[in-house]
C-alpha positions in Angstrom: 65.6 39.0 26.2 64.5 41.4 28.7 65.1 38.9 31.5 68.5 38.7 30.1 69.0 42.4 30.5 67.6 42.4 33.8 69.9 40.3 35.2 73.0 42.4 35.0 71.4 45.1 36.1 70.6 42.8 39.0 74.2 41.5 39.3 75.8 45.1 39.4 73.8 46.4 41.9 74.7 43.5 43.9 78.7 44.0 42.8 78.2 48.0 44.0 76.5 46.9 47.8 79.8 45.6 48.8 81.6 49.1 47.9 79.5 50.7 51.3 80.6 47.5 53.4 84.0 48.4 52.7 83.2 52.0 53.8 82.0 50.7 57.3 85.6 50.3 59.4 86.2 54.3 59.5 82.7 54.6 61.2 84.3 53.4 64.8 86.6 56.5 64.5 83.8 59.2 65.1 82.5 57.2 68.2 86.3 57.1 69.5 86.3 60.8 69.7 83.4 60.8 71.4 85.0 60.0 74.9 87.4 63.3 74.3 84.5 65.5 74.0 83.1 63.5 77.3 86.7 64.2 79.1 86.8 68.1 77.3 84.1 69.7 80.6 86.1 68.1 83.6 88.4 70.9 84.5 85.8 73.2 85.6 86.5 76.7 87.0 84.8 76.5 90.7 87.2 73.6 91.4 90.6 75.5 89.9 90.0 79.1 92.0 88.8 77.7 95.4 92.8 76.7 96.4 93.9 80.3 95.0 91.0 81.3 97.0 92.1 80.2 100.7 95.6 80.9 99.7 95.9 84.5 100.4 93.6 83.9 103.7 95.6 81.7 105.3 97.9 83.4 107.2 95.7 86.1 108.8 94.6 84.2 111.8 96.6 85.4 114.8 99.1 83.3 116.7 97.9 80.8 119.1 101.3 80.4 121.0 101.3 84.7 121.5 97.6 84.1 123.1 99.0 81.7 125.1 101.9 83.1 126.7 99.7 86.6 127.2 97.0 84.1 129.2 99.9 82.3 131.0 101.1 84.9 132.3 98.6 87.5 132.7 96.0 85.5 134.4 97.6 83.6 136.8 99.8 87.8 138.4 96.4 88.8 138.0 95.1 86.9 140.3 98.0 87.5 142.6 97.5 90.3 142.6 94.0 90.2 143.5 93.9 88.1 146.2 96.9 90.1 147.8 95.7 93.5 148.7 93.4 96.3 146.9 96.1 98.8 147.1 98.9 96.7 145.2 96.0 95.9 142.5 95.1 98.8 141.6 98.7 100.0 141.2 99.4 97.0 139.1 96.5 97.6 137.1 97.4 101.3 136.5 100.9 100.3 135.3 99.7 97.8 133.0 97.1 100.3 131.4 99.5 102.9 131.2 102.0 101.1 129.4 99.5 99.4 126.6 97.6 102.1 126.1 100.7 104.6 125.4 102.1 101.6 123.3 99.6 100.4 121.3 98.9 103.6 119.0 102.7 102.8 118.0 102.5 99.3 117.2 99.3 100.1 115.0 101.5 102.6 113.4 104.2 100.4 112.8 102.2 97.2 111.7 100.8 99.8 109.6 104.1 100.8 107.5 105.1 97.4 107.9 102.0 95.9 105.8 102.4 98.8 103.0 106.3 97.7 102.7 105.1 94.2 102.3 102.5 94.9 99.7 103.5 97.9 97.7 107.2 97.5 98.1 108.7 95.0 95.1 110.9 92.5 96.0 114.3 93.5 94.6 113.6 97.2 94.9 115.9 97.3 98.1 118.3 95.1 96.7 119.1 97.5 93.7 119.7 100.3 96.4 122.8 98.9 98.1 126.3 98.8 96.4 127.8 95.4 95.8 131.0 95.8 97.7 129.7 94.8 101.5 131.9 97.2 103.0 129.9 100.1 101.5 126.7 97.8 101.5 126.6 97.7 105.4 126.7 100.9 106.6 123.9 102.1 103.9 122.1 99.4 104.3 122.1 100.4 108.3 121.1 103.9 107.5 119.0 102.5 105.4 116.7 101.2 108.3 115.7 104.8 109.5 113.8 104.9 106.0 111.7 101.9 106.1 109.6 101.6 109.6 108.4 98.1 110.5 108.6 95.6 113.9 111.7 93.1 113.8 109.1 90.4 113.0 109.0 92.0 109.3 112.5 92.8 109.3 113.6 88.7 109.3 111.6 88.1 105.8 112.6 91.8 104.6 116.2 90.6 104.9 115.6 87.3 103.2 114.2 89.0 100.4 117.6 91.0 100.2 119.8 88.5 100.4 117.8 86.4 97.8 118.0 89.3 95.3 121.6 90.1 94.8 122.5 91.8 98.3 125.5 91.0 100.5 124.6 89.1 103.3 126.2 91.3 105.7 124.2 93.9 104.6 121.0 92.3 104.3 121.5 91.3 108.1 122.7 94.5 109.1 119.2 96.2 107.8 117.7 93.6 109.7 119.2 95.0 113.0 118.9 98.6 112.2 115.4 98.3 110.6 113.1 97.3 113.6 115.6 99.6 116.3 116.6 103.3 114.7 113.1 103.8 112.0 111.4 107.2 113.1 108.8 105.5 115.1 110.6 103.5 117.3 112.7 107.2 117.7 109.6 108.9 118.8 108.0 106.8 121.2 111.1 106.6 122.8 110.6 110.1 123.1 107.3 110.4 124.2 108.4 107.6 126.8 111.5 110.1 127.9 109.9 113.0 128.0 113.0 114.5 130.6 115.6 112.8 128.9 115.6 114.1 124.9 119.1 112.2 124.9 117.9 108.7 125.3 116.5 109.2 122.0 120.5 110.3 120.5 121.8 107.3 122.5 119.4 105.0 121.5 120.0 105.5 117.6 123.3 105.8 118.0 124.0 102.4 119.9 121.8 100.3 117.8 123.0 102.3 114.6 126.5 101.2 115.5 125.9 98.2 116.7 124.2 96.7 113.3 127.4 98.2 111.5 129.6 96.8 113.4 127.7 93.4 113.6 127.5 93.3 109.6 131.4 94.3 109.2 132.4 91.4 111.5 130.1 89.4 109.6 131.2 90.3 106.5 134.6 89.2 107.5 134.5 85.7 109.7 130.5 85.5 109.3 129.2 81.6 107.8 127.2 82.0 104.1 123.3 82.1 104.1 121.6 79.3 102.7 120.6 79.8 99.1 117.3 81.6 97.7 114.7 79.0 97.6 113.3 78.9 93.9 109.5 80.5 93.9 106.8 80.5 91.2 105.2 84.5 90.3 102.1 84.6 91.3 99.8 87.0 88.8 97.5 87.7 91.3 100.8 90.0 92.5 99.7 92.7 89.8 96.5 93.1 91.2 95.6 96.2 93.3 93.4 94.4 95.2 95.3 91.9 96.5 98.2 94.1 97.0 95.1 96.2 99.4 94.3 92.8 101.1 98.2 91.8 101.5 98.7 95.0 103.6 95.6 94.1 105.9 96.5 90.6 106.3 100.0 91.8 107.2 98.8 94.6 109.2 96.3 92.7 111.0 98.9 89.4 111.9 101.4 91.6 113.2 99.3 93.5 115.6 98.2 90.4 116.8 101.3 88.5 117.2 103.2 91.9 118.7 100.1 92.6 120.4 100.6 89.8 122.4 103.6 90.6 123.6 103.3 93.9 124.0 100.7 92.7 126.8 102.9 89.9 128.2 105.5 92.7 128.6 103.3 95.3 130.4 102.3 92.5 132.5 105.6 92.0 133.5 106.9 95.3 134.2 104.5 96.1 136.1 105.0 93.0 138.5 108.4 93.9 138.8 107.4 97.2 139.9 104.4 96.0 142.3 105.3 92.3 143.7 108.9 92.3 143.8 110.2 94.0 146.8 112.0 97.2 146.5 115.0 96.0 148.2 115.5 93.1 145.9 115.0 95.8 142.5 117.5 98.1 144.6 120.1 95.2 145.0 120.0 94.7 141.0 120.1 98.4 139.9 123.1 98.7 142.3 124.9 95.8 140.9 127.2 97.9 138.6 128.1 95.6 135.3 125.0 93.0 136.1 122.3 95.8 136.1 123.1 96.2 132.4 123.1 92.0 131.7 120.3 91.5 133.8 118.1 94.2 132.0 119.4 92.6 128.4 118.8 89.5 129.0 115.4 90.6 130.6 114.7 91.8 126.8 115.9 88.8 124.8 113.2 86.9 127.3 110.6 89.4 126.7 110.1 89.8 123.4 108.4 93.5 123.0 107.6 95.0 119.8 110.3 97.8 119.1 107.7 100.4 118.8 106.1 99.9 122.2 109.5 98.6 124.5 110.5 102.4 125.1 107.0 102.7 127.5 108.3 99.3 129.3 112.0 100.8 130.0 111.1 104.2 131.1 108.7 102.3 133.7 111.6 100.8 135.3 112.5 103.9 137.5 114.5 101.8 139.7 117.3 101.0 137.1 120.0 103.3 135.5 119.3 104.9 132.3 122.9 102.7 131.1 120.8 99.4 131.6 117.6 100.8 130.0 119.5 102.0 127.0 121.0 98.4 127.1 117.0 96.5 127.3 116.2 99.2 124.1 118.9 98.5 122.0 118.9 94.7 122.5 115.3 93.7 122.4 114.6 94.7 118.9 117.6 92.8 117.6 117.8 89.5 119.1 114.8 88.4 121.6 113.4 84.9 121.8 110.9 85.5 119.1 114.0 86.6 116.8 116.1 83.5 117.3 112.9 81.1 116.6 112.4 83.4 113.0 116.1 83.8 112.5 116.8 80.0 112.8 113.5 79.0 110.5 114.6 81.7 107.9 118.2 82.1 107.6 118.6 77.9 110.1 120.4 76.8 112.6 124.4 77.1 111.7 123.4 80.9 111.0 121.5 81.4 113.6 123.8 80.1 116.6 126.7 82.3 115.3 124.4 85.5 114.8 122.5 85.8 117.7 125.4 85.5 120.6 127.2 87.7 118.1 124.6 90.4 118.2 123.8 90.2 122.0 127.5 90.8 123.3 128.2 93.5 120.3 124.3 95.4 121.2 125.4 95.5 125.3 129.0 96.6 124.5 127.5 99.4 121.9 124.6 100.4 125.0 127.6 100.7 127.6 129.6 102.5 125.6 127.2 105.1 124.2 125.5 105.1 127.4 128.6 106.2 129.1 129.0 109.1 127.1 125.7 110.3 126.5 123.9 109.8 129.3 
């Protein structure tokens, strides 16, 4: 009888060992989230900050092709110079010192201001100054200018950003004209480069201050549209006051050099024209009439100077009429070679080939006209 008892004891524990075998398939589902947890540590931080990292870096190296042209130029007049006679180096070297070293505390100035515009400045803080209507928009966006100091190769971008924000086109260009030409430091190095003459400085504002008004009426009239705003993800690090500290020294510090450049190439320059060209040849130009004031703007679309530092490079052309010199001041900071190459990579190439012979002729009529009565 016991044995009998036994064996269903025996039989249901062998009925309940199947129950756990039936309790064995969800077991694979705890090793299948195992590979998650494996794939959870990939992204790691070190990996996801180095690209931020080199981002804000990467524009502060300086500009090989401004090297370049400052070596091309400079080295081989240099050595013509040399070889030529000790008396006609030394004058060129005196030139070419006296013009960068009056220049450059300028530039610095104006990289300076340009660099704090860029950092501290918000985007569509200018474009909620302007009226809408353009024909109100232009001339306060010309006056405008005087207010906000910085070289024509901040002015391009400042004038994008304008455009992109709400502002008139013709009045985001005309800033762009009257930024780089009229702000209170181009006004008094042009003074300290005129010592005699007080009124280039009253010419000079009031040609290039015309002369972007008058540019950004016709525009606003028979000009072609800008190309749309391209669309641009907020960066965070944009509330930062460090970055916004290292913006205005990487701006700062690639303007100087880029400007810097040609500030050199243009000292260079004006002081071979005032050492190996022959007087008689200079004398033949300046007594041209109409092609003294051409030949001296077309000499500053090829040149390229900052607009802080051109004023030293005009008042060392004695031998030219203070007409044509007003004519190199008020056309070099608004279209130049450098200008066109930005102009046509910012704003392309339809706006660019209307806009630059539009503000050539319009800047040499303004310079004749204002010269002629003012000087």
């Amino acid at each position: 009888m016991p044995a009998a008892r036994s064996s269903p004891d025996a039989h249901s524990t062998t009925a309940v060992t199947p129950v756990p075998t039936d309790s064995v398939p969800p077991a694979p589902v705890p090793t299948a989230a195992a590979p998650a947890a494996r794939t959870s540590p990939v992204p790691t931080t070190p990996e996801t900050t180095a690209p931020a990292r080199r981002g804000i870096a990467g524009r502060a190296a300086p500009s090989p092709g401004s090297v370049l042209a400052v070596l091309a130029v400079v080295v081989p007049v240099g050595l013509a110079v040399f070889y030529a006679d000790a008396d006609g180096m030394r004058a060129w070297c005196t030139i070419f010192l006296a013009v960068t070293i009056q220049a450059a505390p300028f530039l610095a100035l104006g990289v300076l201001v340009s660099g704090a515009v860029a950092a501290f400045v918000p985007d569509g803080a200018l474009g909620r100054v302007l009226p809408r209507r353009a024909t109100l928009a232009v001339p306060v966006a010309g006056v405008s200018g005087a207010v906000l100091p910085g070289c024509e190769c901040s002015s391009v971008p400042v004038a994008k950003r304008l455009a992109d924000n709400g502002a008139p086109p013709a009045a985001a260009l005309t800033f762009l004209l009257a930024a780089p030409a009229i702000n209170p430091i181009v006004l008094v190095s042009t003074a300290v480069a005129f010592p005699g003459t007080p009124e280039m400085v009253a010419a000079r504002f009031v040609a290039s201050l015309a002369a972007a008004v008058l540019v950004g009426l016709v525009w606003h009239r028979f000009g072609v549209p800008l190309p749309p705003p391209a669309t641009r993800a907020a960066s965070p690090a944009r509330a930062r006051a460090a970055w916004r500290w290292g913006r205005l020294a990487e701006v700062a510090g690639h303007d100087f050099l880029h400007a810097g450049g040609f500030l050199v190439l243009g000292a260079a320059l004006a002081a071979t024209l005032n050492v190996a060209v022959p007087r008689s040849a200079l004398d033949a130009v300046s007594d041209a009439g109409p092609l003294t004031v051409l030949a001296l703007a077309a000499l500053a679309v090829l040149l390229a100077i900052c607009s802080e530092a051109d004023a030293f490079v005009a008042a060392s052309m004695t031998q030219f009429p203070l007409t044509a010199r007003l004519a190199f001041l008020v056309v070099g900071p608004m279209v130049d070679v450098k200008l066109i190459a930005m102009q046509w990579g910012t704003f392309g190439r339809r706006v660019t080939t209307v806009f630059a012979p539009l503000t050539f002729v319009t800047a040499v009529l303004s310079a004749v006209v204002v010269g002629e009565i003012l000087l």
